[in-house]
C-alpha positions in Angstrom: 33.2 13.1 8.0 33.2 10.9 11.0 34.8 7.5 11.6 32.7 4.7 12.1 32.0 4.8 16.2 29.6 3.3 18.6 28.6 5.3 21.7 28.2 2.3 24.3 27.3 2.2 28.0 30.4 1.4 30.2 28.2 1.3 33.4 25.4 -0.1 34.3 23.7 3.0 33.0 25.5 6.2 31.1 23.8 9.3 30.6 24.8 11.9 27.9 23.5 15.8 27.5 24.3 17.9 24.7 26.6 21.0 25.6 26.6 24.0 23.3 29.1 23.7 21.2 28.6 24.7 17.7 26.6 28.5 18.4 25.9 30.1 15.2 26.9 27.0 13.1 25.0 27.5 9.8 22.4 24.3 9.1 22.5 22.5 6.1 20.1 20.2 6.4 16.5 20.1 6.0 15.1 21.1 9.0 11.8 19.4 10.1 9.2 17.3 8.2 6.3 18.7 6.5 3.7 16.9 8.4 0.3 17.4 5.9 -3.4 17.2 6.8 -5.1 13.4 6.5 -4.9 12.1 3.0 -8.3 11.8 1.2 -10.6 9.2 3.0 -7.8 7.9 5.7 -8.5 4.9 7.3 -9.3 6.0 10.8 -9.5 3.3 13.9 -13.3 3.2 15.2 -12.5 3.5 19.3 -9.4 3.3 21.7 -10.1 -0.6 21.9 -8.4 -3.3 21.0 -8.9 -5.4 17.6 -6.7 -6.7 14.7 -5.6 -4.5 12.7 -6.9 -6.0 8.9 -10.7 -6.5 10.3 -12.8 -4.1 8.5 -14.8 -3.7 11.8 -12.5 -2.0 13.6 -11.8 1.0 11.2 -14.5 3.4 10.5 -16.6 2.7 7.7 -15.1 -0.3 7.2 -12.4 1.4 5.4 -8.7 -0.6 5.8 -5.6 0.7 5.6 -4.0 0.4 1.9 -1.7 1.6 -0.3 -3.8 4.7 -0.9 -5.0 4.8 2.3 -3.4 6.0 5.3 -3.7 4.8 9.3 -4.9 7.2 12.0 -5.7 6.4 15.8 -7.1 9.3 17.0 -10.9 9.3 16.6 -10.7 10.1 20.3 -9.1 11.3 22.9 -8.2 8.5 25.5 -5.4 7.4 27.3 -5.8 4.0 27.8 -4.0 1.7 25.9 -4.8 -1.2 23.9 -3.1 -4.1 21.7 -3.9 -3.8 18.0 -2.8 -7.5 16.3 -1.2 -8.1 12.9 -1.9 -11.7 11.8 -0.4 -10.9 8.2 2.2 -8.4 6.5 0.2 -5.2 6.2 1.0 -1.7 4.1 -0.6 1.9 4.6 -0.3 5.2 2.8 1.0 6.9 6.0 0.6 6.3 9.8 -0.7 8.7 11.9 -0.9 8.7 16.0 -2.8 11.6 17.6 -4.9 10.8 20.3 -4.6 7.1 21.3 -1.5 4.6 22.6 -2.5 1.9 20.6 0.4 -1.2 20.9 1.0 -2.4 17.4 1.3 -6.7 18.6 3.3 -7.3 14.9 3.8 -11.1 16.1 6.8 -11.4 13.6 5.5 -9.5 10.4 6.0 -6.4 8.3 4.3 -3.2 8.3 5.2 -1.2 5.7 4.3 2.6 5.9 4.5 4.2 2.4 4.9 7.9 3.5 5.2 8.9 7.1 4.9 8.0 10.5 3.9 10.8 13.0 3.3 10.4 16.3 1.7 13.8 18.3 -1.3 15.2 20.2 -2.2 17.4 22.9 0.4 17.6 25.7 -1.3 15.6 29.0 0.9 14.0 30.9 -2.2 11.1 30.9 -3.4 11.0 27.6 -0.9 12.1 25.1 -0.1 9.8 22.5 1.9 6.8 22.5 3.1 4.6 20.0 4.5 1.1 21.1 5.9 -1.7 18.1 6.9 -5.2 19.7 8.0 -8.2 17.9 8.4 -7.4 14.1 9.4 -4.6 11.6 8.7 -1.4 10.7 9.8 0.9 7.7 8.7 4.5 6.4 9.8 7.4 5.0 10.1 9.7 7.7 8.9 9.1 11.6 8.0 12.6 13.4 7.7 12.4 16.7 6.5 15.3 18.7 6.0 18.8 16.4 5.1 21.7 16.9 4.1 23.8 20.2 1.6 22.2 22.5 2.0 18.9 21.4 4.1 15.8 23.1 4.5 11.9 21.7 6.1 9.1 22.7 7.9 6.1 20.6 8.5 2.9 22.2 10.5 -0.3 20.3 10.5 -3.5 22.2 12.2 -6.5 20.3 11.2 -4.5 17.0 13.1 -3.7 14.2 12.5 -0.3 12.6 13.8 1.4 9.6 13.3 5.6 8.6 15.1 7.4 6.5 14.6 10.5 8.5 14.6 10.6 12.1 12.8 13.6 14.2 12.2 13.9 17.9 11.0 17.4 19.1 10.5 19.9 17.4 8.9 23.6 17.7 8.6 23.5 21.4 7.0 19.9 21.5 7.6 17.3 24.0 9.1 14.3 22.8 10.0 10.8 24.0 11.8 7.7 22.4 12.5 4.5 24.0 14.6 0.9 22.7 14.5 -1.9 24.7 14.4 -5.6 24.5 17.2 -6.1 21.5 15.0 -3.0 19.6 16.6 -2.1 16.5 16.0 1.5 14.4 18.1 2.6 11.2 18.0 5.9 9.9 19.1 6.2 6.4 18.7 9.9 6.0 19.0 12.7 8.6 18.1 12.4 12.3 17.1 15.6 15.2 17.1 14.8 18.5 15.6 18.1 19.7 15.3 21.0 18.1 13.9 24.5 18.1 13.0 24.3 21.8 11.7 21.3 22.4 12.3 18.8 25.3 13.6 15.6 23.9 14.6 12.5 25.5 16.1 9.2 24.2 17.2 6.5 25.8 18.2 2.5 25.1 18.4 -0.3 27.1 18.4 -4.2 26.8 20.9 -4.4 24.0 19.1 -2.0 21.4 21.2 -0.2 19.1 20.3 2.8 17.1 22.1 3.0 13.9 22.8 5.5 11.5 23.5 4.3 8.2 24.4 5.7 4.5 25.1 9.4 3.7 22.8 10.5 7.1 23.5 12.7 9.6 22.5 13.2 13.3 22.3 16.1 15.2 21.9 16.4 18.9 20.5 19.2 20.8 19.9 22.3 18.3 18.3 25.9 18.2 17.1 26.1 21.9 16.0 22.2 22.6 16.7 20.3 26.2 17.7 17.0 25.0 18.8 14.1 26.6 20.0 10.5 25.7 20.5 7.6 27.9 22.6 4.4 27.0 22.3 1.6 29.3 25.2 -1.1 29.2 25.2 -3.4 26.5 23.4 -0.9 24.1 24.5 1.4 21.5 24.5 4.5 19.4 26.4 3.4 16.2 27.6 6.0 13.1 28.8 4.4 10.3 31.3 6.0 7.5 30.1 9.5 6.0 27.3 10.1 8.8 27.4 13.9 9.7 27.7 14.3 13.6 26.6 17.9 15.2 26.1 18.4 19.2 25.0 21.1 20.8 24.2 23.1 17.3 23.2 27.0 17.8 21.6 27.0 21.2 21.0 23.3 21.5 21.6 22.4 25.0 
């Protein structure tokens, strides 16, 4: 068990890398998330251009997002990026980034994500995928970022408040990125990986965002091979409440 702690910047930028200290350290948690094929009839964004999100014209066959229906933006490969507007609260099955950086422009509502965010595509430095929230909230069940070999994502929070309860970045030799800034917010309720299984993960927070882990979680850093990285600028913070489960450096994490 580990006392409530925040890890905090002390100047004007600190910088933090795992070392290996827990080799052969048995695992209990669940390692990874099982990230399934597209649900039935997915809801699939027509072109890497920007709209608002609830107009039927800018999915596929006019076919919005629900509670049955999950998001994807990846109905081609592109790496420009684009604003996608929320005007109203809006819920989806699952949320799924693959081939687009698509800027979700939440203007101060909810999107609610039923099942699980996963953000991951082919691995070019130019096009790979990027998923940007600014100005509201986010929740769902589990946000991947980054799994599996040959693939790479990207995260970015600015003024945004997000919520998983588990928390994934990197994973079977994927290349991973997550970024807070601008007061950003995320809560992980359940367990977190930053890197894992030879990956190359990097986090980092700035502007006064704070990354919290609440409840019974825990939060592993740098595990089974992984090159991880995380970067606290002054004023933000890493905070672990009561009963969060801290590992560093866990089997060949570097």
């Amino acid at each position: 068990m580990v006392p409530s702690r925040n890890v905090c910047g002390t100047t004007p930028f600190v910088s933090v890398v795992a070392p290996i200290l827990a080799a052969g350290v048995a695992c209990i948690l669940s390692l990874g998330v099982v990230i399934s094929p597209a649900i039935a009839q997915d809801a699939v964004w027509a072109n890497a251009a920007p709209g608002t999100f609830s107009d039927p014209a800018n999915w596929i066959n006019a076919e919005l997002p629900s509670e049955a229906r999950a998001a994807v933006f990846g109905s081609m490969q592109s790496g420009t990026p684009f604003d996608v507007h929320f005007i109203a609260p809006a819920v989806s099955a699952g949320l799924s980034v693959t081939l687009h950086r698509p800027t979700f422009r939440l203007d101060g509502n909810t999107y609610s994500v039923l099942g699980n965010l996963t953000i991951g595509g082919p691995p070019n430095p130019t096009t790979s995928p990027i998923l940007t929230l600014n100005n509201g909230t986010l929740t769902a069940s589990a946000c991947a970022v980054g799994q599996g070999s040959s693939t790479a994502g990207t995260l970015a929070l600015t003024n945004t408040s997000a919520t998983f309860t588990q928390f994934i970045l990197g994973g079977g030799g994927a290349a991973a990125a997550c970024s807070l800034d601008d007061a950003a917010v995320c809560r992980v309720t359940g367990f977190s990986i930053i890197g894992e299984s030879n990956s190359f993960a990097t986090l980092s927070l700035a502007g006064e965002s704070r990354l919290v882990f609440d409840s019974f979680g825990s939060f592993t850093f740098g595990r089974l091979g992984s090159t991880t990285s995380i970067t606290v600028a002054e004023g933000s913070s890493i905070q672990f409440r009561l009963n969060t489960l801290l590992r560093i450096g866990e089997g060949t994490g570097a």
